[in-house]
N, C-alpha and C positions, 0 to 999 in steps of 0.2 A: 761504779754507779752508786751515788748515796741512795741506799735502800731506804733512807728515812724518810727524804723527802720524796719520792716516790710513793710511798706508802699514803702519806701525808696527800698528797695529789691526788690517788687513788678513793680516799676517805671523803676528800671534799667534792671531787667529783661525783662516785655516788647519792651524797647528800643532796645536793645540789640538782642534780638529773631526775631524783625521786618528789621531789622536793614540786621542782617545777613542771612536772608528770601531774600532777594532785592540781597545782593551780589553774597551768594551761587547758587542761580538757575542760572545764568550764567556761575558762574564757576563750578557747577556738569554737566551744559550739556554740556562744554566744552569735561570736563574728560567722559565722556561719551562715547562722540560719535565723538570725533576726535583722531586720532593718530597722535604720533608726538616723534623724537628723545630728549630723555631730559624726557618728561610725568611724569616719573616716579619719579622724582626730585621734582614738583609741588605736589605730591600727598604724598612726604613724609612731605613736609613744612604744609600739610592742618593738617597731622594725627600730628605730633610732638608734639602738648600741651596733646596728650594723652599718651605720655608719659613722659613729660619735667617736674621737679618738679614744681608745683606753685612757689615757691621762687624763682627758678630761672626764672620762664619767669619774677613774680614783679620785681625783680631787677633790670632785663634788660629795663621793660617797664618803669620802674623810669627813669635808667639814661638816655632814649628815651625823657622824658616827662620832664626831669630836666630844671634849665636854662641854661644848655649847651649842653645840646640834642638836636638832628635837632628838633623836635616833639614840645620840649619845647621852642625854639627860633621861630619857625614861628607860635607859638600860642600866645607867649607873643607879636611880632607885629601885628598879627593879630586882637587882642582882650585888650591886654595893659595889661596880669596877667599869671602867672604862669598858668600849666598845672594838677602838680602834687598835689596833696594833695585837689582836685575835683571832681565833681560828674561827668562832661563830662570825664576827665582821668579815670574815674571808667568803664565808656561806653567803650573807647577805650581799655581798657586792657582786659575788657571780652570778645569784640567781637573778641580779638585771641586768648584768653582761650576757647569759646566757639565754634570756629570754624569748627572743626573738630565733632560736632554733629549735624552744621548743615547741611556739606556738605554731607557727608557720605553717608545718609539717602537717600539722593536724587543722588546721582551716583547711589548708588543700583536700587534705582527704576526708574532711567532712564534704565539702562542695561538690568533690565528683561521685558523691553516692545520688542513687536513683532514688528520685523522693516520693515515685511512685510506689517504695516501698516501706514507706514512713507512714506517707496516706492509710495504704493498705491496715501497717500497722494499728494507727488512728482508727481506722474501722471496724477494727475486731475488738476495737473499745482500751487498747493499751493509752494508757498515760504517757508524758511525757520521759519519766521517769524510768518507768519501763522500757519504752520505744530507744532510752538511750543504751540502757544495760544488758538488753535483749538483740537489739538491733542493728541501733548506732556502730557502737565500739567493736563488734563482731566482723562485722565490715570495716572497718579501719582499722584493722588490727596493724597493717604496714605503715601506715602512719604514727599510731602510736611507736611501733618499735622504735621504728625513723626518728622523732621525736625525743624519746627518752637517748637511744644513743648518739645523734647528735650536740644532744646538750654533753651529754656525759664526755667526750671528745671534745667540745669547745672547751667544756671546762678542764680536762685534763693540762690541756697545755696553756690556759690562761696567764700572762706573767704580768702585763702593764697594772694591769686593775688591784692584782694582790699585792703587788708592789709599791704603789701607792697608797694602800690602807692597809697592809698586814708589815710592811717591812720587810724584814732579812730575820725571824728569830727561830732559829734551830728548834725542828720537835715542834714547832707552834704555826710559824708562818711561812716556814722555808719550802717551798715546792718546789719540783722537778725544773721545772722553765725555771726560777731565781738559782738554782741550783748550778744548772749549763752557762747562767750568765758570770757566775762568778767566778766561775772554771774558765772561763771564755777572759776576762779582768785579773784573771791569775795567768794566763798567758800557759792556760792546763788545755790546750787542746784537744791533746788524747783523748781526756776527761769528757770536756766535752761533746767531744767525736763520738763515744760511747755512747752519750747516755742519749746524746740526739738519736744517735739512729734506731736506737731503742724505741725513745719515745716514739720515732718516725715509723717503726713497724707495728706497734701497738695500735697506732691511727688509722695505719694502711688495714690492718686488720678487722676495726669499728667499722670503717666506710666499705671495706667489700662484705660486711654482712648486712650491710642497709640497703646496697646496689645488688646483691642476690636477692636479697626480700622484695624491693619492687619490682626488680625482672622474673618474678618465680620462678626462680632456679631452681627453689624448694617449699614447699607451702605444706601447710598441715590438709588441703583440702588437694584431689586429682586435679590436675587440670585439662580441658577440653579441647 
């Protein structure tokens, strides 16, 4: 197994999973728990890369990230170098491939909280601010986890999107999935055989800690 691009996977998916941890709880407790004419417009842009092909969102996020893309012209002032064919453009492309697993998670589990105990909250005079950091997020703590490792799992084995905007460059843009496929084009099956089932038990491993956490298997509180 190339430990580089693995590694490399591993880096961009943390990025990535933290990344859009920070953005999504904002915007799931938006969708949540406000209404508004339009809503429904917002929440089809979040779910869309679940169904958009990868090809088409990389193509898009190339010519985004190109040097004549907005993306890619205030990046090259910004910094003095192209966008595309990078490990930051690899961050940026997944956390809107990724998107829509991390937001998800977390609308559901804001929705099914009892908002009888927000009210309550409200009554004892907490702010919103409060009522999220005290409240909210304490109860949704399976959602978040849900969330952050969903995304981190989508993104681990990402390959259409990075491929399309990061290329094939050793050390920089080569992940685990462009990895198996080249092995797979080299007629290196073994190779491949390895490192899939690698990947394949690394995943099995994400998803039975998310389907323990909603079935409380194990929870920090007794259960009843």
């Amino acid at each position: 197994m190339n430990g580089e691009a693995f590694l490399l996977s591993l880096r961009l998916a943390a990025m990535v999973s933290l990344l859009l941890l920070a953005f999504a709880l904002p915007l799931a407790y938006v969708l949540a728990f406000f209404r508004w004419p339009g809503k429904f417009l917002v929440e089809s842009v979040v779910a869309l890369p679940l169904v958009l092909p990868p090809t088409v969102l990389g193509f898009y996020a190339l010519v985004a990230m190109g040097p004549r893309g907005p993306l890619g012209k205030f990046w090259q002032a910004l910094f003095g170098h192209s966008l595309a064919f990078t490990f930051a453009g690899l961050v940026i492309a997944s956390l809107v491939y990724s998107l829509p697993f991390a937001v998800q998670p977390l609308v559901a589990s804001f929705e099914a909280m009892d908002r009888r105990l927000l009210d309550a909250s409200a009554v004892l005079g907490a702010g919103r601010a409060r009522t999220f950091f005290r409240v909210i997020l304490p109860l949704a703590w399976p959602g978040v986890l849900t969330s952050l490792v969903l995304s981190f799992a989508h993104t681990l084995g990402v390959f259409g999107v990075v491929l399309m905007v990061g290329g094939n460059l050793p050390g920089i843009t080569r992940t685990v999935s462009i990895d198996i496929y080249d092995h797979v084009q080299a007629l290196d099956y073994a190779s491949a055989n390895r490192t899939s089932l690698f990947l394949m038990l690394v995943c099995f491993v994400i998803l039975s800690i998310v389907y323990a956490v909603n079935r409380r298997v194990w929870s920090p509180w007794p259960v009843e």
